[in-house]
Structure formats: structure tokens, C-alpha cells
C-alpha positions in Angstrom: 2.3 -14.4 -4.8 2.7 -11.7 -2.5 4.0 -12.7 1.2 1.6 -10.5 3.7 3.4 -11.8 7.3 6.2 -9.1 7.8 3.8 -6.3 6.6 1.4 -7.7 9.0 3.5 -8.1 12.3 5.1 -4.7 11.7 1.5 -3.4 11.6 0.7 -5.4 14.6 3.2 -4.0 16.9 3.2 -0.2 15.8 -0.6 -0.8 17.1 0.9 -1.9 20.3 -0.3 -6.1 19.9 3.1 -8.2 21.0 4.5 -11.8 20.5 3.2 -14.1 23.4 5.0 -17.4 22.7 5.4 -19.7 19.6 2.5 -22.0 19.3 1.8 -25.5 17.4 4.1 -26.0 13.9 4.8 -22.6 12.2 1.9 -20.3 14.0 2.6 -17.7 16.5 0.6 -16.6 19.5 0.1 -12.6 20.0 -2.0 -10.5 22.2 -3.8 -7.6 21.5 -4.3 -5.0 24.0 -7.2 -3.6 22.3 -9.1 -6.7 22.3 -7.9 -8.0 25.5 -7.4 -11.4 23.7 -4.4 -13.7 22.1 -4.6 -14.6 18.5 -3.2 -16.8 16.2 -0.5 -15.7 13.5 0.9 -17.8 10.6 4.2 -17.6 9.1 3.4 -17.7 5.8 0.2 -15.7 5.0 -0.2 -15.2 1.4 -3.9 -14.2 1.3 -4.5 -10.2 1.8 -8.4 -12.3 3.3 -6.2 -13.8 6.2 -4.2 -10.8 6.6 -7.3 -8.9 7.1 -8.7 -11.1 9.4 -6.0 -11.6 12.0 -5.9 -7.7 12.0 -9.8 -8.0 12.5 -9.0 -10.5 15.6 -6.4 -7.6 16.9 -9.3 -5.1 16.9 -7.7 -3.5 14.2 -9.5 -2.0 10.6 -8.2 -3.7 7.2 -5.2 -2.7 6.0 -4.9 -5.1 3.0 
């Protein structure tokens, strides 16, 4: 099973989101200047659905 999470944060920061602070167990917290809000990031996504969503959150289109 594929392992979306590096794709993803790579992704993340070319669009100019960045780390906030580690949150509860293995999640991270990131901001998104396009949104204006902080969302949620897993460690180990390995479903191209969640991948798209937390890009979704980040006011970013699917890339997955």
C-alpha cells in the first residue's frame, strides 16, 4: 500500500502551508495561508481519499 504523507507535505509547502507544532500521538498541526486556518496531518496516510482531503482543508485542488 502506497504511503501518501511525504508526497503530501512536499505538496503542502511548495503551496506555501507550514508546520505549526506537533499535535496529539502521531498527527501534525499545519496552517494554510490560503484558507487562513490550521489543519490536521497524519503520519501515515495511506488513502489517496485522506490525501485529498487534507489538501481540500489547505484550500488546495486534488492531487491524488
Amino acid at each position: 500500500m502506497a504511503d501518501y504523507t511525504q508526497h503530501l507535505k512536499k505538496h503542502l509547502q511548495k503551496a506555501g502551508c507550514r508546520f505549526e507544532r506537533q499535535g496529539r500521538g502521531d498527527h501534525e498541526i499545519w496552517y494554510s495561508p490560503i484558507t487562513g486556518i490550521r489543519f490536521v496531518v497524519d503520519q501515515h496516510i495511506k488513502s489517496r481519499h485522506t490525501a485529498n482531503a487534507v489538501l481540500r482543508q489547505a484550500g488546495l485542488p486534488k492531487k491524488f
